[in-house]
N, C-alpha and C positions, 0 to 999 in steps of 0.2 A: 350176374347174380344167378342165371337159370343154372348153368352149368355147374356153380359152386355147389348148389342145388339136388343135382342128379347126381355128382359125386358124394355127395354126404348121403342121399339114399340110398345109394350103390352098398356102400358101405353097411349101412343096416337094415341090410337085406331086402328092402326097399326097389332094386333097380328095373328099370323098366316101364314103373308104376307109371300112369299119366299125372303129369304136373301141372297145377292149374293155379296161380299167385291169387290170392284175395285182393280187391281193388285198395281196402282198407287197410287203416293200421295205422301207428307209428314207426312198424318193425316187419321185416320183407315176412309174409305167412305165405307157405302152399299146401294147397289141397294134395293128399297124395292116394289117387285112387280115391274110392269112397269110402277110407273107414282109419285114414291116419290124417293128420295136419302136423307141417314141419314150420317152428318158428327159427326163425333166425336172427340172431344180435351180433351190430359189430362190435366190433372190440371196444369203444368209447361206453355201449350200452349192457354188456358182459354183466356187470353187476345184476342186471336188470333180469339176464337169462339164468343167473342161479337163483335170483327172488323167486322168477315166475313156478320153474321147475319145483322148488322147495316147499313153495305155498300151495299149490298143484295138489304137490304128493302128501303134506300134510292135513289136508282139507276131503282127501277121497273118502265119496262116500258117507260123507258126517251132514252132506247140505240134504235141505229138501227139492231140490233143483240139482238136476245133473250139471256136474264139471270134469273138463277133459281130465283123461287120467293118462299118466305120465305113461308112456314105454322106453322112452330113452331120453338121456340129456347129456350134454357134455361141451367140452373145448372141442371146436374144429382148428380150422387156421387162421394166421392170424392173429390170434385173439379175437376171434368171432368162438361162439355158441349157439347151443342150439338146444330146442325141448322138440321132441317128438312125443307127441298127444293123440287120443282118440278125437276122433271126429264127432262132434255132437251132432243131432239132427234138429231141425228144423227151420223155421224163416226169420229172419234179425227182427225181431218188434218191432223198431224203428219203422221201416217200410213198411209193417203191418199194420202198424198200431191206426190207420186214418180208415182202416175195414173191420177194426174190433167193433162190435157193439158196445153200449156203454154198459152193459152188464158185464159183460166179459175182462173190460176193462176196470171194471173194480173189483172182481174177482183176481186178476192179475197181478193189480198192483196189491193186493191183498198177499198174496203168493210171495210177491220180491218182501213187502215186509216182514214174512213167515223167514225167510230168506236172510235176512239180514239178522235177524234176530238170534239164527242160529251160529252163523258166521262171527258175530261178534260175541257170543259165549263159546266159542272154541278160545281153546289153552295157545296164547300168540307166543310162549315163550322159549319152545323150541327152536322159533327164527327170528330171534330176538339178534343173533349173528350176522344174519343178512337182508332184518329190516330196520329203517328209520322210522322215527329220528333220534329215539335214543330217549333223549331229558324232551318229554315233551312240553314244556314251560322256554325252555331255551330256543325251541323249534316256535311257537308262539312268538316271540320277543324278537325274533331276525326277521320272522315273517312280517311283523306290526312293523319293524323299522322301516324295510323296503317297499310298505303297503302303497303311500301314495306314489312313490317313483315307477313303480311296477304297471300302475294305472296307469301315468302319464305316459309308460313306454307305448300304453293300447291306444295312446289320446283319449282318456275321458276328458270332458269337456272340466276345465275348471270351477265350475258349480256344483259339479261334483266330489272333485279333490278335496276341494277348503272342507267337507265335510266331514273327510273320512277319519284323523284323527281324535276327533271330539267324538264320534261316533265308535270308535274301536277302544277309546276311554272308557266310554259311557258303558260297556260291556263286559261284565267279569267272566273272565275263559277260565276253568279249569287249568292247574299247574302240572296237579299229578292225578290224572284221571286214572280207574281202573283201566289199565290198557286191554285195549279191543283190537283184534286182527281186522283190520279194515281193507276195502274193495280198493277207496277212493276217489274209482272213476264210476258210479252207480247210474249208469245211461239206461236208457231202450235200445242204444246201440251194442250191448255186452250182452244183451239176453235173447234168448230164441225161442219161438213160440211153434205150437201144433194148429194151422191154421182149422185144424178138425177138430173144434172142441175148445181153440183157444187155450191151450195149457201151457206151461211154464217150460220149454223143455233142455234149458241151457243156460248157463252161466259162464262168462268167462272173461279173457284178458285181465289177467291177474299182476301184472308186470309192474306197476306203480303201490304196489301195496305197501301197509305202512303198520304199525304197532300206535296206537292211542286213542285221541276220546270218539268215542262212537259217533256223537252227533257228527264230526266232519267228515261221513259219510252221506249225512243228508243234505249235503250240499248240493252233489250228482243228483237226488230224487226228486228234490224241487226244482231243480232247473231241467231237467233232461228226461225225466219220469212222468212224477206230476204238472210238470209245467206251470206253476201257477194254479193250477184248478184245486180249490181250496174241500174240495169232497173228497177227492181223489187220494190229497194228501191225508186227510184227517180217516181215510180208510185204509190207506196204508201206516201209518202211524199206530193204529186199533191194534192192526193186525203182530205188528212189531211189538207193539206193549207199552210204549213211550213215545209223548209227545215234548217237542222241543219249543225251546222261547227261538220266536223268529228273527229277533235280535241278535242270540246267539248264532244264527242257521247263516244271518247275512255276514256277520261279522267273520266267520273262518269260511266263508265265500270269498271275502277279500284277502284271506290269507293263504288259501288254497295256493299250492306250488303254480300251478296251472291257469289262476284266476286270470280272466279276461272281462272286465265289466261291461265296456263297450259290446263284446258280440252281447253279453245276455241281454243287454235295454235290448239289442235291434229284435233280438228272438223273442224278448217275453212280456216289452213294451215298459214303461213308468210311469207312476201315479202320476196327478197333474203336479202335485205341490212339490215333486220335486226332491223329495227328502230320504235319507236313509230308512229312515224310522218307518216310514211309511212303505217305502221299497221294499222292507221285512217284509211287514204283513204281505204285500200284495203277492210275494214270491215263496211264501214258506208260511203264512197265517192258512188257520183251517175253519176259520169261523163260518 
């Protein structure tokens, strides 16, 4: 990997730089020097490297959070790809977030709602070419199919399964929502902070983006943001301008491409009783 690496920076004008791979990701990242980051997709994930570069270049500048800004993208070999991005600066939230203050941290999550808010009134229809999923009612309808099978693939326990259909019944999803350029993936892990000051100072991994209803963005917020912490959300939500039914919020949780029910019980725990309905609330309720 490292050499394919140096020869693609070589190339753009790049060589020399020190290279340093991020531990993270789905997709090989190097630091190059301190003021580029080089992505890379194989061939299987190519699609993925013109989404990111496209949404990238379409989004500069419009957020209230800094995101990388594009300086090169293209086909390498292979059918590998690549985005060549600026370097943001500061520390992943994630690992910071357990040294924020609680002031800071509603301040913050304040910030990613500001954030979202804008993200989802940008024009998605320039990359309507190179995002899904298209008919989003259809995307809805394949996701419900394979809902409970998907779960069993994680092993949720069966007390859980028998419930999921009567429960994704019980819930009317939008067919044809105003379509929103959405994240998808809305973590602590995607944002970077100013440990001096606590500020917001990054945005990124844009590689799973998708064109539809905004709320299946706040899936990532309640599980990976807000965690459950019901102030948290209802202060990011304020800041956003809209607050969502937590019925809703659970129900394209389970339909989420990526959905894993089992890790979120171990991360965010479950009511006593056991139930969807109530799993809403406790995960996405702001009361």
């Amino acid at each position: 990997m490292r050499p394919g690496a140096e020869d693609l920076c070589a190339r753009l004008g790049l060589g020399g730089a020190p290279l340093t791979r991020f531990p993270d990701g789905s997709q090989p990242v190097y630091a190059v020097g301190d003021e580029h980051v080089l992505k890379l997709f194989p061939g299987a994930a190519a699609e993925d490297g013109i989404a990111e570069g496209r949404v990238l270049s379409h989004i500069q500048g419009l957020l209230p959070v800094p995101t990388p800004r594009v300086h090169d993208a293209g086909p390498y070999e292979n059918g590998w790809r690549y985005v060549l991005m600026s370097r943001l600066r500061g520390e992943n939230l994630a690992g910071a977030w357990d040294r924020v203050p609680r002031a800071d941290r509603e301040r913050i999550v304040a910030e990613i709602g500001e954030a979202l808010a804008v993200l989802h009134g940008v024009d998605p229809a320039p990359l309507a070419d190179v995002l899904g999923p298209g008919d989003w009612g259809a995307f809805v309808d394949r996701q419900s199919a394979g809902a409970v099978e998907r779960q069993r693939g994680h092993e949720l326990p069966d007390a859980w399964l028998e419930q999921i259909p009567d429960f994704l019944a019980s819930v009317p999803l939008p067919r044809t929502p105003p379509p929103s350029l959405l994240h998808t993936e809305v973590m602590r892990q995607h944002f970077l902070v100013d440990p001096d000051g606590w500020r917001l100072t990054g945005l990124f991994d844009f590689e799973p983006a998708m064109i539809g209803d905004r709320a299946y963005d706040f899936i990532g917020v309640g599980l990976f943001v807000t965690r459950g912490d019901p102030r948290l959300l209802a202060r990011l939500t304020k800041s956003y301008g809209t607050a969502f039914d937590p019925a809703e919020l659970l129900a394209y949780t389970l339909l989420h491409v990526y959905s894993n029910l089992p890790w979120y019980l171990r991360e965010l725990g479950a009511p006593a009783d056991g139930t969807l309905p109530s799993l809403a609330e406790a995960w996405f309720g702001t009361d």
